[in-house]
C-alpha positions in Angstrom: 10.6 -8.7 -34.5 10.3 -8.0 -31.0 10.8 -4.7 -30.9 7.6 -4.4 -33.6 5.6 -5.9 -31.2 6.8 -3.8 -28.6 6.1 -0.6 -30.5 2.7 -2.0 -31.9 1.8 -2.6 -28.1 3.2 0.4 -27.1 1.1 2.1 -29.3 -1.9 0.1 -28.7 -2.0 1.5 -24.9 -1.5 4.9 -25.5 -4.7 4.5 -27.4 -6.5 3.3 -24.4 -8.1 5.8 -22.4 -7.3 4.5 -19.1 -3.7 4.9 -18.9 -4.7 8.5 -18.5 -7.6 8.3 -16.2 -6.0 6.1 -13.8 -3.1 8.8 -12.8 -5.9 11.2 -12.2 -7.6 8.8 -9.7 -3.8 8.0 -8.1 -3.6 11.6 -7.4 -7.2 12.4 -5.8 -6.5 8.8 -3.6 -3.3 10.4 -2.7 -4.3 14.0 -1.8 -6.9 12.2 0.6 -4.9 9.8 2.0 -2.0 13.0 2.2 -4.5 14.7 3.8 -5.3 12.7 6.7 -2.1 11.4 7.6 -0.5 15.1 7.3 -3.2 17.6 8.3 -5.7 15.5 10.5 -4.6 16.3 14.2 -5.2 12.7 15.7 -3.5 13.4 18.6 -5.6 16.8 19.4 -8.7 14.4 18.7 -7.3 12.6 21.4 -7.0 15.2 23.6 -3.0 15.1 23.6 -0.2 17.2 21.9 2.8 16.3 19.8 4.8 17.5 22.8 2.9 14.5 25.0 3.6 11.6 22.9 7.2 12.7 22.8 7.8 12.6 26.4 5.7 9.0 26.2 8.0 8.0 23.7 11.1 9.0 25.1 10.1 7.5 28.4 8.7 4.3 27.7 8.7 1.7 29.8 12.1 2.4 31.2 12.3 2.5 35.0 12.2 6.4 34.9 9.0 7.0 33.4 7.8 4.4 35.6 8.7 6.2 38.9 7.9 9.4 37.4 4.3 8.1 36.5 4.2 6.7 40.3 5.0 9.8 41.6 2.7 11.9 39.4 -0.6 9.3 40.2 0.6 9.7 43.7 0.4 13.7 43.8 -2.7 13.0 42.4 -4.3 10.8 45.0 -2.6 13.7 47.9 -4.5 16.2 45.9 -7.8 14.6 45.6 -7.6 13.3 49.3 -7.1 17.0 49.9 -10.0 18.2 48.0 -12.3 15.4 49.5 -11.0 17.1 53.0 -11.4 20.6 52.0 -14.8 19.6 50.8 -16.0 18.1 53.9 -15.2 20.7 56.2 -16.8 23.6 53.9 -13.4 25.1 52.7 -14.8 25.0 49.6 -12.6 27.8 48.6 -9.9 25.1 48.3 -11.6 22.7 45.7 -10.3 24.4 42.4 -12.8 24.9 40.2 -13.2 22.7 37.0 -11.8 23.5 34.5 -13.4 23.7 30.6 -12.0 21.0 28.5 -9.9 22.6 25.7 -12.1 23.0 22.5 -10.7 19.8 20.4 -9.0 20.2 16.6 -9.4 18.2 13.4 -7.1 20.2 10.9 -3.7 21.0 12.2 -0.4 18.8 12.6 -1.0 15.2 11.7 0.7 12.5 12.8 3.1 12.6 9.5 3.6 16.9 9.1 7.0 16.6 9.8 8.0 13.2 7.9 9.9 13.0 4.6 8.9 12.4 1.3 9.8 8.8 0.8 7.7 8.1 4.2 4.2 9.4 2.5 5.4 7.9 -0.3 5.7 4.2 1.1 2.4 5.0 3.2 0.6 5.7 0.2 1.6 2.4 -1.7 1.3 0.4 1.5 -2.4 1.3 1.1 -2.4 -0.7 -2.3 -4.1 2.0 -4.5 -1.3 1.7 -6.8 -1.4 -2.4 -7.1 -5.6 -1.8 -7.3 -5.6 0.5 -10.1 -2.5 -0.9 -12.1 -4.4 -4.5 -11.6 -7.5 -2.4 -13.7 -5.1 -1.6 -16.2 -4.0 -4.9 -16.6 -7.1 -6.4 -17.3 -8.3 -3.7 -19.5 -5.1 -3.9 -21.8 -4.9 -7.4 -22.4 -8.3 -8.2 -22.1 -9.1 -5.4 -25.4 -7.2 -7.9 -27.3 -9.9 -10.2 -27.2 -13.1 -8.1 -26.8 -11.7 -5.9 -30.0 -10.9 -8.9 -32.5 -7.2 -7.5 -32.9 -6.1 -10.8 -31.6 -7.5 -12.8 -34.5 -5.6 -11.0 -36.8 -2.4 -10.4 -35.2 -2.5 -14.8 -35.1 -2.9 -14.8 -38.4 -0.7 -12.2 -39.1 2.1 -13.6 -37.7 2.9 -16.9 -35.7 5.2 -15.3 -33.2 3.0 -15.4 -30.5 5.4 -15.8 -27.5 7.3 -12.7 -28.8 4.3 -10.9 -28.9 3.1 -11.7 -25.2 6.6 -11.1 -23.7 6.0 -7.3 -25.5 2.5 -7.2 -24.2 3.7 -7.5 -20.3 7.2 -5.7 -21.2 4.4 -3.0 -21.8 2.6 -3.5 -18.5 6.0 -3.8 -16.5 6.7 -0.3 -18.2 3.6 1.6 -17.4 3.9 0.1 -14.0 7.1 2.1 -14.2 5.6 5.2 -14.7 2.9 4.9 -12.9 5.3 4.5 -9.9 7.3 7.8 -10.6 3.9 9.4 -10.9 2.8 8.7 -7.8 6.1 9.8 -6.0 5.1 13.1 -8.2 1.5 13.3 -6.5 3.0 12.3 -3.4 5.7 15.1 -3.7 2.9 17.9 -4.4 0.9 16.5 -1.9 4.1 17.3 0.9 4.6 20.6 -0.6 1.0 21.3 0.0 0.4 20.2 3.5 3.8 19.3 5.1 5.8 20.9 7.9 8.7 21.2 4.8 9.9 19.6 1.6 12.5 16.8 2.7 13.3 14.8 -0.2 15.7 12.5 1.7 16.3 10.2 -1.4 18.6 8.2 -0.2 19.4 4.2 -1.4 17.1 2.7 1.3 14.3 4.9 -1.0 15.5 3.7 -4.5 15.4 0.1 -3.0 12.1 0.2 -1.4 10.8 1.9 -4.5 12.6 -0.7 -6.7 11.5 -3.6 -4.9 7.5 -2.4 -4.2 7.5 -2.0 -8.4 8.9 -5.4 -8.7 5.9 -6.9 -6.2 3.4 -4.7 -8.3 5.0 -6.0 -12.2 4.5 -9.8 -10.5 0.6 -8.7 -9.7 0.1 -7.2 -12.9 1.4 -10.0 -14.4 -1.0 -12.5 -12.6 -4.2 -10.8 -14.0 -2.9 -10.5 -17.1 -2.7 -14.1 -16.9 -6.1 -15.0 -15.2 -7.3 -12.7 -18.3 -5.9 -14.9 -20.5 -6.6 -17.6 -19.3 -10.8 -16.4 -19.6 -10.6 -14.0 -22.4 -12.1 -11.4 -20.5 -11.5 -7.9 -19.3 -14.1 -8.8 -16.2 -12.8 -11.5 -15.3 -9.1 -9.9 -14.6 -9.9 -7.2 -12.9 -12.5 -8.8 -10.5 -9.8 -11.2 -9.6 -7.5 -8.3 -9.3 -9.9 -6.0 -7.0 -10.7 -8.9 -5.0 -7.0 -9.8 -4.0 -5.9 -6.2 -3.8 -8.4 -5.0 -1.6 -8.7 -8.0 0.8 -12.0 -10.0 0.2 -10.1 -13.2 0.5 -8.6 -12.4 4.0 -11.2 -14.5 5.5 -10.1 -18.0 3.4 -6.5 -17.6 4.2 -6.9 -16.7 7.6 -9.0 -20.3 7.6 -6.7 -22.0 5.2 -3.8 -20.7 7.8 -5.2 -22.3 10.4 -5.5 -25.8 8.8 -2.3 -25.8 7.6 -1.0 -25.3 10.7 -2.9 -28.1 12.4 -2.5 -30.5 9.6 1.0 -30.2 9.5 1.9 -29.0 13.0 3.4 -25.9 11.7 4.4 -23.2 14.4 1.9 -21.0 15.7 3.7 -17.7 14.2 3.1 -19.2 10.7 1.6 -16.8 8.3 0.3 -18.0 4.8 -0.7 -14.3 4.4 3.1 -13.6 4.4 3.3 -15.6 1.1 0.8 -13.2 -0.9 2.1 -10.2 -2.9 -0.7 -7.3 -1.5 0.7 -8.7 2.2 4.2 -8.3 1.1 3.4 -4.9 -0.7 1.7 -3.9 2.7 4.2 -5.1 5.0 7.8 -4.2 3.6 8.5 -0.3 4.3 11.9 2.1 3.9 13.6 -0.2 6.6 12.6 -3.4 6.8 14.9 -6.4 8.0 16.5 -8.7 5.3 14.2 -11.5 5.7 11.2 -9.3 4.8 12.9 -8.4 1.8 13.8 -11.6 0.3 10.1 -13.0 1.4 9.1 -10.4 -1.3 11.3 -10.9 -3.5 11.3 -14.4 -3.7 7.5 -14.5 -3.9 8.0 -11.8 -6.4 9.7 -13.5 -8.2 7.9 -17.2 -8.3 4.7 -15.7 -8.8 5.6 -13.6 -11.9 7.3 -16.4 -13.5 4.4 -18.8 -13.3 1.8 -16.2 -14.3 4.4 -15.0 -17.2 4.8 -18.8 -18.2 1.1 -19.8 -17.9 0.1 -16.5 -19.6 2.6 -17.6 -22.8 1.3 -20.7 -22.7 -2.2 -20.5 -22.9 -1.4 -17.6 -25.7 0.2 -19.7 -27.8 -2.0 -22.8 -27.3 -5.8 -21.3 -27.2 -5.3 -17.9 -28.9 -5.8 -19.5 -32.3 -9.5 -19.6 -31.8 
């Protein structure tokens, strides 16, 4: 039985114009954001070169780079003082002349050219595009249920109505799937394209971190499916999908943050944005610590059940209508 509701909503979506769209907006959201991060010369903008920010890196604050950036502020106090000198007493053969700032660049090496794959990759999900346009498709799939009538007559078709939701998200988890593995697709073009050099670099920090971002996106999905449900409408979900994927509500929890931690004298390093999916989708990377990790999971994991089990519920209760 299930697997006739599987392939009757399996068949269902590949009817629905949007499971086809949405790839094609992935891939112009990822050739931009490709762009930038690969072929935008920030550091040229700035007025510095690759070769600069190395030696900054490298030196650091250590106590090296600290005498060494003593000694070159005080060279250039001796040569100013020198110049002041020179200028005074009408050498002004010695006061070098200025010299024309260099023309600055906006296409060249970004600030990712020479990064791997799996590094654009997990920058292009930590922007959230995918969670925002898989949270569209959410609401759209469940919600035609409802604004087509097919829902009416699969009830009183059949009164296995918790089978058929569990095929419904089994559907949404699988696109989600996809929709992952075609994004690593656009994101390997994209490398091809614009990068330094192709470095694939799969390695099992890569299958985890793409692994556990799909997991945090299936438990998203699953809450709009849920919230459509719940209202019967395809507006409805995806509003509430947009407005937590792109940040709207980051105002009211910074505010609901704070009173929690006053009420309950919680420590000032609290978070309560730690405890939402899009934060936890934005904040794990390739090598995150273990604690990160299970944060997302386990909030994976809690939200996805209670939207899976409020979803079935109100399916089997209210769907009869």
């Amino acid at each position: 039985m299930f697997l006739n509701f599987l392939k009757a909503e399996g068949y269902r979506a590949s009817k629905m114009k949007c499971i086809w769209i949405l790839p094609i907006v992935m891939f112009a959201l990822v050739l931009m954001t490709s762009f930038v991060l690969l072929r935008v010369d920030m550091l040229g903008m700035m007025g510095m070169s690759r070769e600069d920010m190395d030696a900054i890196a490298e030196q650091g604050a250590s106590a090296e780079g600290i005498e060494d950036s003593f000694r070159a502020g005080f060279s250039a106090g001796v040569d100013m003082g020198n110049d002041i000198v020179a200028a005074t007493e009408g050498d002004t053969e010695a006061v070098e002349e200025e010299k024309e700032p260099e023309p600055v660049t906006i296409v060249g090496e970004g600030l990712l050219y020479r990064e791997d794959v799996p590094e654009l990759f997990y920058q292009n999900i930590a922007t959230l595009s995918t969670i925002l346009l898989l949270a569209i498709f959410a609401g759209l799939y469940v919600g035609d249920v409802y604004s087509t009538g097919v829902m009416k007559n699969i009830t009183i078709g059949n009164r296995k109505r918790g089978l058929l939701f569990t095929a419904r998200m089994t559907v949404i988890a699988v696109y989600s799937f996809i929709f992952h593995v075609i994004t690593y697709f656009w994101t390997l073009i994209c490398v091809a394209m614009m990068a330094e050099s192709v470095k694939l670099n799969a390695d099992g920090a890569f299958f985890k971190y793409f692994i556990f971002s799909w997991i945090i996106t299936v438990a998203f999905c699953f809450v709009v499916a849920a919230v459509t449900t719940l209202t019967r409408s395809k507006a409805a979900g995806i509003t509430v999908g947009v407005i937590l994927a792109s940040g709207l509500l980051t105002m009211a929890i910074s505010v609901a943050n704070m009173i929690l931690v006053r009420k309950f004298d919680l420590d000032s390093s609290f978070s309560l944005a730690n405890y939402t999916l899009t934060q936890n989708l934005a904040v794990l990377n390739l090598h995150s610590e273990g604690h990160v990790v299970v944060r997302a999971l386990m909030c994976s994991i809690i939200y996805g059940i209670l939207a899976f089990t409020a979803g079935a519920i109100i399916n089997k209760k209210r769907d009869i209508s």
